[in-house]
C-alpha positions as CSV (number, residue, x, y, z in Angstrom):
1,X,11.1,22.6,-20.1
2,X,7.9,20.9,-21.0
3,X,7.4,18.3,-23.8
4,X,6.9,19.8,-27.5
5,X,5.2,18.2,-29.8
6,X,8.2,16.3,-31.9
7,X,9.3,14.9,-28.5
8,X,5.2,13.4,-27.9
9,X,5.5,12.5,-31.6
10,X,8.9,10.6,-31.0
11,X,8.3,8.9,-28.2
12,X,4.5,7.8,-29.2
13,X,6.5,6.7,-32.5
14,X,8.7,5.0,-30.3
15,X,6.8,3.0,-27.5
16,X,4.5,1.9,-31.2
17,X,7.8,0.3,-32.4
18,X,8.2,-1.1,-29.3
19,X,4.7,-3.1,-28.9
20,X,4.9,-3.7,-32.6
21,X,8.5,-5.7,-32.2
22,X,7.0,-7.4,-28.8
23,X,3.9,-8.4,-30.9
24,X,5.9,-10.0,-33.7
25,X,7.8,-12.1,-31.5
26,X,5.0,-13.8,-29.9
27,X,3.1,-14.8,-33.6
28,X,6.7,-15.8,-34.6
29,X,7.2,-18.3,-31.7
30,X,3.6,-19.7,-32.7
31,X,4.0,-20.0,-36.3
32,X,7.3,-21.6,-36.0
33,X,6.3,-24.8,-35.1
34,X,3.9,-25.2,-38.0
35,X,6.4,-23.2,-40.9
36,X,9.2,-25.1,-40.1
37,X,8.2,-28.4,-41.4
38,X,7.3,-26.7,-44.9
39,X,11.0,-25.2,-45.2
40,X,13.4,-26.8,-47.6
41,X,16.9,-28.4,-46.6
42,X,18.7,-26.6,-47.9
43,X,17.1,-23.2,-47.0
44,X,17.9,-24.6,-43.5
45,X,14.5,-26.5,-42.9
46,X,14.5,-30.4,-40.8
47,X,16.7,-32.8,-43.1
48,X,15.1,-35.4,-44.5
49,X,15.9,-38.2,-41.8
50,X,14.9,-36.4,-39.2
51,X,11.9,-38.0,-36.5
52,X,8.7,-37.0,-36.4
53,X,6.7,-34.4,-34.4
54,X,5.8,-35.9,-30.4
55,X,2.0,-36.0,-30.4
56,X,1.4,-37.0,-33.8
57,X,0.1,-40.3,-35.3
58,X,3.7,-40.7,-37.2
59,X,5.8,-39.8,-34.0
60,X,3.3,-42.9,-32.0
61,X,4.8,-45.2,-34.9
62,X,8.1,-43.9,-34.8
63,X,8.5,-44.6,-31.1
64,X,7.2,-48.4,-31.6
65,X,9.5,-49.0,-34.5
66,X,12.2,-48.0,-32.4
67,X,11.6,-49.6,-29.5
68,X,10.7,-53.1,-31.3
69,X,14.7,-52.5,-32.5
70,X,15.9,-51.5,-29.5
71,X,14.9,-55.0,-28.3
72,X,15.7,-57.2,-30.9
73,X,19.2,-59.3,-30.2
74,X,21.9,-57.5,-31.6
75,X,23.9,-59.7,-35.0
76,X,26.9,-61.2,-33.6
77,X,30.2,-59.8,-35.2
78,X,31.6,-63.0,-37.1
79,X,27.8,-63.5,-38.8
80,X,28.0,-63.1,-42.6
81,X,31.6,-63.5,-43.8
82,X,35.0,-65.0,-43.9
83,X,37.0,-63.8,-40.6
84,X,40.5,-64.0,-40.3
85,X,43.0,-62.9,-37.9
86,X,45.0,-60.1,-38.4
87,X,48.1,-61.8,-38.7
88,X,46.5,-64.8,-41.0
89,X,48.0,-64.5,-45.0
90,X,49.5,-61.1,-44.2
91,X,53.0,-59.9,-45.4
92,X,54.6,-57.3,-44.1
């Protein structure tokens, strides 16, 4: 049985739709990374807290700000405040 013309015209319609959905995922993947920073919270964009990019003057910043916390001595627990012991002034 050879190949009519609908058949050529469905499957060149097809293989189109094909290259077409192949193409789109490629741009996407791209774009992404620049988009995503523009998208609001709540439409399920980067909340507001989150760090910045790697490779950008703000992420250089972030990193030092950090690490000059990270290396700070931590507060000791009794600083700033009246402890007592659990079983001080309580009535059961």
């Amino acid at each position: 049985m050879p190949p009519t013309p609908l058949h050529l015209a469905l499957l060149s319609a097809f293989a189109l739709f094909a290259l077409s959905l192949s193409a789109c995922g490629t741009i996407n993947e791209k774009l992404a990374d620049g988009i995503g920073d523009y998208v609001p919270q709540w439409a399920g964009g980067l909340p507001a807290d989150a760090p910045p990019r790697p490779g950008t003057a703000k992420y250089d910043e972030f990193m030092r700000e950090r690490e000059r916390k990270r290396l700070e001595p931590a507060a000791s627990k009794h600083e700033g405040g009246d402890v007592r012991s659990p079983s001080a002034g309580a009535l059961y």
